[in-house]
PyMOL Python script that loads the backbone (N, CA, C, O; Angstrom):
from pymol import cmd

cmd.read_pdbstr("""\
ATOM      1  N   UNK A   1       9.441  23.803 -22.302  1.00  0.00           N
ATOM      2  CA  UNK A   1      10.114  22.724 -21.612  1.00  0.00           C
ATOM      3  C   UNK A   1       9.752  22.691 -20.128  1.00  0.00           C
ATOM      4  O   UNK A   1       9.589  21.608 -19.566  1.00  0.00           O
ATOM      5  N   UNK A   2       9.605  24.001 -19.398  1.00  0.00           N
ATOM      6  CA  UNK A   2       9.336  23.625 -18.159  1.00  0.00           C
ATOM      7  C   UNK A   2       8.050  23.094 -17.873  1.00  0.00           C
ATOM      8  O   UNK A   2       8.033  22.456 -16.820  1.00  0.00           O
ATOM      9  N   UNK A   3       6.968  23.156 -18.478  1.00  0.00           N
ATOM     10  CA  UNK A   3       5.697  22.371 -18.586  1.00  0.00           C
ATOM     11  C   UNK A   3       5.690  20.775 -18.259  1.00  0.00           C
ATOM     12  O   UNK A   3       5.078  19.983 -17.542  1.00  0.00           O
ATOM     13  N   UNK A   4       6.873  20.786 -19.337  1.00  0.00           N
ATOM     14  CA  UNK A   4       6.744  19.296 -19.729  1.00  0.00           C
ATOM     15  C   UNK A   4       7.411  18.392 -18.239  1.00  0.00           C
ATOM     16  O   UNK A   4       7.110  17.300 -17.758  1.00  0.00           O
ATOM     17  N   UNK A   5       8.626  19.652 -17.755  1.00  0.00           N
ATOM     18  CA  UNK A   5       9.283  19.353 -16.830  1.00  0.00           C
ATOM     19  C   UNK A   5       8.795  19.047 -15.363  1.00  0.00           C
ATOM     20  O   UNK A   5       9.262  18.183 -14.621  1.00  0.00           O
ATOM     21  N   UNK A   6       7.634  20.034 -15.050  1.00  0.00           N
ATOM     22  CA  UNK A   6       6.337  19.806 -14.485  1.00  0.00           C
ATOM     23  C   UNK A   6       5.810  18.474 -14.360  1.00  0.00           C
ATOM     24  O   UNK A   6       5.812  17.807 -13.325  1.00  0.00           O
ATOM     25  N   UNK A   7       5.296  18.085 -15.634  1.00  0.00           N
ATOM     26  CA  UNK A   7       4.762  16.976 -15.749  1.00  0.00           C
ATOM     27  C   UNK A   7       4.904  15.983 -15.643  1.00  0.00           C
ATOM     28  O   UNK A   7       4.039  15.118 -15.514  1.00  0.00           O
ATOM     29  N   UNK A   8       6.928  15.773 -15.695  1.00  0.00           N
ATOM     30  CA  UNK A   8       7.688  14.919 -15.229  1.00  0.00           C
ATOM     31  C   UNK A   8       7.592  14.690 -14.090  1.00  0.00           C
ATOM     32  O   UNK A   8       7.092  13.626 -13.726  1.00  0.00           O
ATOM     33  N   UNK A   9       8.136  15.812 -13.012  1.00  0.00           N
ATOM     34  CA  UNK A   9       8.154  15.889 -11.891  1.00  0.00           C
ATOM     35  C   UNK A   9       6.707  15.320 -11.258  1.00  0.00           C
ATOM     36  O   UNK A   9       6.775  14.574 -10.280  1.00  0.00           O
ATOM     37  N   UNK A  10       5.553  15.631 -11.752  1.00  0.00           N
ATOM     38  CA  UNK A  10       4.248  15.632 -10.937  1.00  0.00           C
ATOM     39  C   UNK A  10       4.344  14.111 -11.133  1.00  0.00           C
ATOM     40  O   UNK A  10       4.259  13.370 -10.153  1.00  0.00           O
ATOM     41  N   UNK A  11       4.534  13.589 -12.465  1.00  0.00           N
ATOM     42  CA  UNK A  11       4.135  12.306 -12.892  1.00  0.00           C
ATOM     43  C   UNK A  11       5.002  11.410 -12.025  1.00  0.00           C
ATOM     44  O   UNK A  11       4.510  10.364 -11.602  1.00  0.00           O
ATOM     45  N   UNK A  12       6.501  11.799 -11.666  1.00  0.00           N
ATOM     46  CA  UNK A  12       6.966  11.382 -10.833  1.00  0.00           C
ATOM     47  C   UNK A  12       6.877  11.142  -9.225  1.00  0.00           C
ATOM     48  O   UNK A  12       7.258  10.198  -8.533  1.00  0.00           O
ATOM     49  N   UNK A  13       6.427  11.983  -9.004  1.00  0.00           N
ATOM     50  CA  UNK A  13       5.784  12.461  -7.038  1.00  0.00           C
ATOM     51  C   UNK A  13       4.262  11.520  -7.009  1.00  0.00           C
ATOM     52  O   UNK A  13       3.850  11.038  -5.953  1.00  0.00           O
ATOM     53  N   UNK A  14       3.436  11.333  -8.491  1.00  0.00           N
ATOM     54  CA  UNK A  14       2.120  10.493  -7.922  1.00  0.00           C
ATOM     55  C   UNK A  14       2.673   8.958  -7.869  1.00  0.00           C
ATOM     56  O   UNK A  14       2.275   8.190  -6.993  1.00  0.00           O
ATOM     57  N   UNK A  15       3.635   8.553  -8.881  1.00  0.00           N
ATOM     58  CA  UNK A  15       4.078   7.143  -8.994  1.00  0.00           C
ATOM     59  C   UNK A  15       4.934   6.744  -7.570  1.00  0.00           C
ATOM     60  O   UNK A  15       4.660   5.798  -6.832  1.00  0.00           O
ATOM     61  N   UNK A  16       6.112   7.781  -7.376  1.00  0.00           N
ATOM     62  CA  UNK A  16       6.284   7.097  -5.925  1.00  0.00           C
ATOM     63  C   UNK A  16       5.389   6.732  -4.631  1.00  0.00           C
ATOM     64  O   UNK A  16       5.323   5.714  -3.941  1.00  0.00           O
ATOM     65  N   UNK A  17       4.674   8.077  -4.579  1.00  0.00           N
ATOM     66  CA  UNK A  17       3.778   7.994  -3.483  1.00  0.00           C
ATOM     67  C   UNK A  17       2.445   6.501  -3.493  1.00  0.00           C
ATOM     68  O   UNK A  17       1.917   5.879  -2.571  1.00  0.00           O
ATOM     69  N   UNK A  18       2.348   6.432  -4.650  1.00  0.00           N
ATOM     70  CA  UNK A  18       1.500   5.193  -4.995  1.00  0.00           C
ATOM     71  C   UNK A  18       2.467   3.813  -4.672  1.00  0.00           C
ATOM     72  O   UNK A  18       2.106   2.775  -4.117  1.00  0.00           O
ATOM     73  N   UNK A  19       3.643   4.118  -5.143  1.00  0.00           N
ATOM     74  CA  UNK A  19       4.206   2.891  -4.860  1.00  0.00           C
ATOM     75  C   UNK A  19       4.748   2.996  -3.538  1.00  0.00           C
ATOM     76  O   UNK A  19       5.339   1.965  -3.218  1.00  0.00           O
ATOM     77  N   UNK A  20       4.750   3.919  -2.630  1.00  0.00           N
ATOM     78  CA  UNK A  20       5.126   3.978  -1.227  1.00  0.00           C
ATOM     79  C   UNK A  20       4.119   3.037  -0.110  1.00  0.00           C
ATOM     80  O   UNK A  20       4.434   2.275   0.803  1.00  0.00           O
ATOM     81  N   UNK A  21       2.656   3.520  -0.698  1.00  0.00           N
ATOM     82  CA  UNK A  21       1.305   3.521   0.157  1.00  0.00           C
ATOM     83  C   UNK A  21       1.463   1.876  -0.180  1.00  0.00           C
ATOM     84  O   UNK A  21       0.969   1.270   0.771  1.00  0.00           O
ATOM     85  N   UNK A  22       1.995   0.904  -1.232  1.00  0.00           N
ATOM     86  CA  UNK A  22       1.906  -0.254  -1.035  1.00  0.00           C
ATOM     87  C   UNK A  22       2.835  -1.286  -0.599  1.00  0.00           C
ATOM     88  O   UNK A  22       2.619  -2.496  -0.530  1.00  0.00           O
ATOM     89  N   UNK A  23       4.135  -0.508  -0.251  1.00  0.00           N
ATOM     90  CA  UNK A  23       5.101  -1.228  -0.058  1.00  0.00           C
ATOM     91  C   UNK A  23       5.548  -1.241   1.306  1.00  0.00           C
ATOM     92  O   UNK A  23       6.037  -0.209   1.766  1.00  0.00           O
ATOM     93  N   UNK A  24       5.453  -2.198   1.963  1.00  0.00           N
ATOM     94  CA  UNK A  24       5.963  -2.377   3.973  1.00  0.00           C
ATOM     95  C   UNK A  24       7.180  -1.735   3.809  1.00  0.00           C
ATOM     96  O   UNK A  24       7.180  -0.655   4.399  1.00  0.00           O
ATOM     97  N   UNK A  25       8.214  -1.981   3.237  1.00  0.00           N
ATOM     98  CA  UNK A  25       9.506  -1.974   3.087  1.00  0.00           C
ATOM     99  C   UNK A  25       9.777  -0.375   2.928  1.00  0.00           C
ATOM    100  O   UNK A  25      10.727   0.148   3.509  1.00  0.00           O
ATOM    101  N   UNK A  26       8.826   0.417   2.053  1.00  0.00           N
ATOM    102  CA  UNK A  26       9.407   1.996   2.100  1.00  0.00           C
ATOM    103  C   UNK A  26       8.672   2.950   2.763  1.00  0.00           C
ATOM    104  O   UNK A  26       7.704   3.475   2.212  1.00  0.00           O
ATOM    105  N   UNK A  27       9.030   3.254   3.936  1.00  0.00           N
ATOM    106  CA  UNK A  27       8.619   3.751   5.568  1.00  0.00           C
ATOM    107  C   UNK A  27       9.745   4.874   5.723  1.00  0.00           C
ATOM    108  O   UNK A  27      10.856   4.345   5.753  1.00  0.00           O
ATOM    109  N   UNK A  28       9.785   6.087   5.816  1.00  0.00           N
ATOM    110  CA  UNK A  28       9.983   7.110   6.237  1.00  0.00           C
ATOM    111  C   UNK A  28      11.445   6.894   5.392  1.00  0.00           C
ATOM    112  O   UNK A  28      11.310   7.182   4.203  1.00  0.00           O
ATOM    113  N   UNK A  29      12.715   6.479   5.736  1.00  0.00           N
ATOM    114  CA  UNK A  29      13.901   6.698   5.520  1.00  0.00           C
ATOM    115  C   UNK A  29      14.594   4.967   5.356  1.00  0.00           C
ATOM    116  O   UNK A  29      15.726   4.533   5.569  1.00  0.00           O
ATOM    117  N   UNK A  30      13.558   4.427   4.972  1.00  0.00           N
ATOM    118  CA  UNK A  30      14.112   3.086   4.296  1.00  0.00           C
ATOM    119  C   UNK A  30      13.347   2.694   3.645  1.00  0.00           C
ATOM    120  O   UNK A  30      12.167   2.536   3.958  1.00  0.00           O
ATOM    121  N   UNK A  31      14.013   2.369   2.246  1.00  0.00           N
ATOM    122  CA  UNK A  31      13.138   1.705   0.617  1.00  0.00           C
ATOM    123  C   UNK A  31      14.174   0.323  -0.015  1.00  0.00           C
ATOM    124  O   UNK A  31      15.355   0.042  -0.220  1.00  0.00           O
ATOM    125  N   UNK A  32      12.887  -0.213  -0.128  1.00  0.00           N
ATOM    126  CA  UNK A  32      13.660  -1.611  -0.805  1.00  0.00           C
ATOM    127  C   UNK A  32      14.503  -0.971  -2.364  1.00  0.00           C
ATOM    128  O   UNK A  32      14.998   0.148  -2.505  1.00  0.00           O
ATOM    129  N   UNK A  33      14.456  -1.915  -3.220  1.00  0.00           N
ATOM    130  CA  UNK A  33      15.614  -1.278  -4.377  1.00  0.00           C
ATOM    131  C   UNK A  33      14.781  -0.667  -5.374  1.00  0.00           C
ATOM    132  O   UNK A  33      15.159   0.188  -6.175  1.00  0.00           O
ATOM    133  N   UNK A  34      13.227  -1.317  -5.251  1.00  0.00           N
ATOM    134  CA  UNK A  34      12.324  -0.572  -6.778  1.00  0.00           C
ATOM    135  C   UNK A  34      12.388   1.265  -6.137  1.00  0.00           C
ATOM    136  O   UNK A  34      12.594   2.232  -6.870  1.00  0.00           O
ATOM    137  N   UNK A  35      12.101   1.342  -4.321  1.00  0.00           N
ATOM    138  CA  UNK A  35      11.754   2.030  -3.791  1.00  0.00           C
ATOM    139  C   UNK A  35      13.013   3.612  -4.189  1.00  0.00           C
ATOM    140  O   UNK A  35      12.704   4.795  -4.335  1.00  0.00           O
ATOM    141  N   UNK A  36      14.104   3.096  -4.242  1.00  0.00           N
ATOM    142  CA  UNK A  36      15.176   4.195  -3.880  1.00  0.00           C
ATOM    143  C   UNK A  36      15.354   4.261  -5.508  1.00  0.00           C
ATOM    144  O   UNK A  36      15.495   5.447  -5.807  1.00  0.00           O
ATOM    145  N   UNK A  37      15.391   3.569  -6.471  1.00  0.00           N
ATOM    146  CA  UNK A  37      14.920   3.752  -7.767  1.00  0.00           C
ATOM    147  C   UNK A  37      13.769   5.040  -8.317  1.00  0.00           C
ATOM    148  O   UNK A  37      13.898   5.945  -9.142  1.00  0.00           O
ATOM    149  N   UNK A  38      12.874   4.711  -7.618  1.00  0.00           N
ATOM    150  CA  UNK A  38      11.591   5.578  -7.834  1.00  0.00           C
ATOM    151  C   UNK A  38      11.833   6.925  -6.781  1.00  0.00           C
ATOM    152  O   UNK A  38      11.214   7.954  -7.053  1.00  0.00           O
ATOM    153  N   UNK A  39      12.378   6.915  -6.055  1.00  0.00           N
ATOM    154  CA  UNK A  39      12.886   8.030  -5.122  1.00  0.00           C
ATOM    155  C   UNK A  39      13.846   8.861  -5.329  1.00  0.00           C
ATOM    156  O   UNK A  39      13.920   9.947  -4.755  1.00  0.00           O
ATOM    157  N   UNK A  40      14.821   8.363  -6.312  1.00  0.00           N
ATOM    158  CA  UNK A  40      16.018   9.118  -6.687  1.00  0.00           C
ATOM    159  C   UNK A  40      15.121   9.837  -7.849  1.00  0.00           C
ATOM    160  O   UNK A  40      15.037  11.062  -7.770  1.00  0.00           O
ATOM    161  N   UNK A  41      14.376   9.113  -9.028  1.00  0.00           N
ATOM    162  CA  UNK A  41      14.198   9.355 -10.058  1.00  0.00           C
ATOM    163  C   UNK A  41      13.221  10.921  -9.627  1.00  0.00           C
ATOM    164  O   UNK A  41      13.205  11.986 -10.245  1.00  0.00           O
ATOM    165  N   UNK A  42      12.533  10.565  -8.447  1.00  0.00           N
ATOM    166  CA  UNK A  42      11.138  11.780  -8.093  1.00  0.00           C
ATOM    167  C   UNK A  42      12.180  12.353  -7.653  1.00  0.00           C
ATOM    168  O   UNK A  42      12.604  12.729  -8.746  1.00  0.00           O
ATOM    169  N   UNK A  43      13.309  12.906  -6.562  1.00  0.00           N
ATOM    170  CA  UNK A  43      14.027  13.873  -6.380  1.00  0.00           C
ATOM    171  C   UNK A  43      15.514  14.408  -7.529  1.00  0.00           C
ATOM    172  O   UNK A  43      16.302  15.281  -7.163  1.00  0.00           O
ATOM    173  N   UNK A  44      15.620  13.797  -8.681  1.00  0.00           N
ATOM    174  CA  UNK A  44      16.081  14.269  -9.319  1.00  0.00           C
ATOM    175  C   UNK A  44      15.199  15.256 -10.490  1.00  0.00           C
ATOM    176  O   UNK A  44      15.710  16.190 -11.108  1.00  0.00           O
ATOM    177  N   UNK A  45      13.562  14.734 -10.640  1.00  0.00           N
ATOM    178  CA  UNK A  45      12.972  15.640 -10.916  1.00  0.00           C
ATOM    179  C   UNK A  45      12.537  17.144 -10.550  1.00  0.00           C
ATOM    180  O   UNK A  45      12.310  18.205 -11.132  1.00  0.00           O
ATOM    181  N   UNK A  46      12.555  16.567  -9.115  1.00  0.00           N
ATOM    182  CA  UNK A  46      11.829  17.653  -8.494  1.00  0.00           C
ATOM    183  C   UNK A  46      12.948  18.789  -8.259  1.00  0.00           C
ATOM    184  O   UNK A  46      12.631  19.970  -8.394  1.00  0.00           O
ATOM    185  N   UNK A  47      14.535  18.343  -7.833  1.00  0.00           N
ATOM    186  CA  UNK A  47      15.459  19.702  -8.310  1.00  0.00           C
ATOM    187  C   UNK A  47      15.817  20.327  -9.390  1.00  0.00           C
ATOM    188  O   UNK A  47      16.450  21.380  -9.476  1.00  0.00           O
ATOM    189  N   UNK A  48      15.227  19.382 -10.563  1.00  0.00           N
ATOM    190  CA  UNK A  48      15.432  20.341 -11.543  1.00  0.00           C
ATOM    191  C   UNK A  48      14.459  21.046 -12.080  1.00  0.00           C
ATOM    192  O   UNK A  48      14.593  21.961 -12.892  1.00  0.00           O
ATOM    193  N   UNK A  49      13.474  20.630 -11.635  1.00  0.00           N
ATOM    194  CA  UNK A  49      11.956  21.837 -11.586  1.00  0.00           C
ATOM    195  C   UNK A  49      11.954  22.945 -10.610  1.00  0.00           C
ATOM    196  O   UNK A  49      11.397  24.031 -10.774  1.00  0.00           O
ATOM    197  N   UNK A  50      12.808  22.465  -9.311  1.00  0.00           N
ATOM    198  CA  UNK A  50      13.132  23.538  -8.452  1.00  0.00           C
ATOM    199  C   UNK A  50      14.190  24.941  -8.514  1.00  0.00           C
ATOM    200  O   UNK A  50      14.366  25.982  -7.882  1.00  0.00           O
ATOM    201  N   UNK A  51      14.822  24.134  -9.861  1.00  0.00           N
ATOM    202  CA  UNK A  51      16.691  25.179 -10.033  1.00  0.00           C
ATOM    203  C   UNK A  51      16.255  25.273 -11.084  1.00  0.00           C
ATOM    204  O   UNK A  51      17.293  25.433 -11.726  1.00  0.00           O
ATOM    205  N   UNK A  52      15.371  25.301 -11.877  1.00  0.00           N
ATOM    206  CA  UNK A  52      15.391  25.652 -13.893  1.00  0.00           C
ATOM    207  C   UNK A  52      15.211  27.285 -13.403  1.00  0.00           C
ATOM    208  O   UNK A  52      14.447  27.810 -12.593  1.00  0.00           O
ATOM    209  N   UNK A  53      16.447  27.911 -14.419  1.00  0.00           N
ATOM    210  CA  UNK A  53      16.686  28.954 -14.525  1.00  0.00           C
ATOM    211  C   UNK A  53      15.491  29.952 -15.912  1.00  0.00           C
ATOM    212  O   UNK A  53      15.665  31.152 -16.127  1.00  0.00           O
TER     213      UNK A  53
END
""", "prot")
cmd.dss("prot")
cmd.show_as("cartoon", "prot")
cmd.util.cbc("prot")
cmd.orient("prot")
């Protein structure tokens, strides 16, 4: 599972960052609504790849 969890996470961190580099609107500490969507989803991955016991 943590593999897969990995893969989530990674798959998650390339899709925001791709959708960051095209969007005016998501700049350091402000994202339109797809933006904080795709931002919650990459930091809810990334703590539970960070805390898996």
């Amino acid at each position: 599972m943590a593999d897969d969890l990995h893969t989530r996470y990674m798959r998650a961190a390339d899709i925001w960052d791709a959708y960051r580099a095209g969007c005016t609107t998501c700049q350091h500490d402000t994202r339109c609504a797809a933006g904080v969507r795709l931002f919650e989803r990459f930091t809810r991955l990334q703590d539970a790849y960070l805390n898996r016991s």
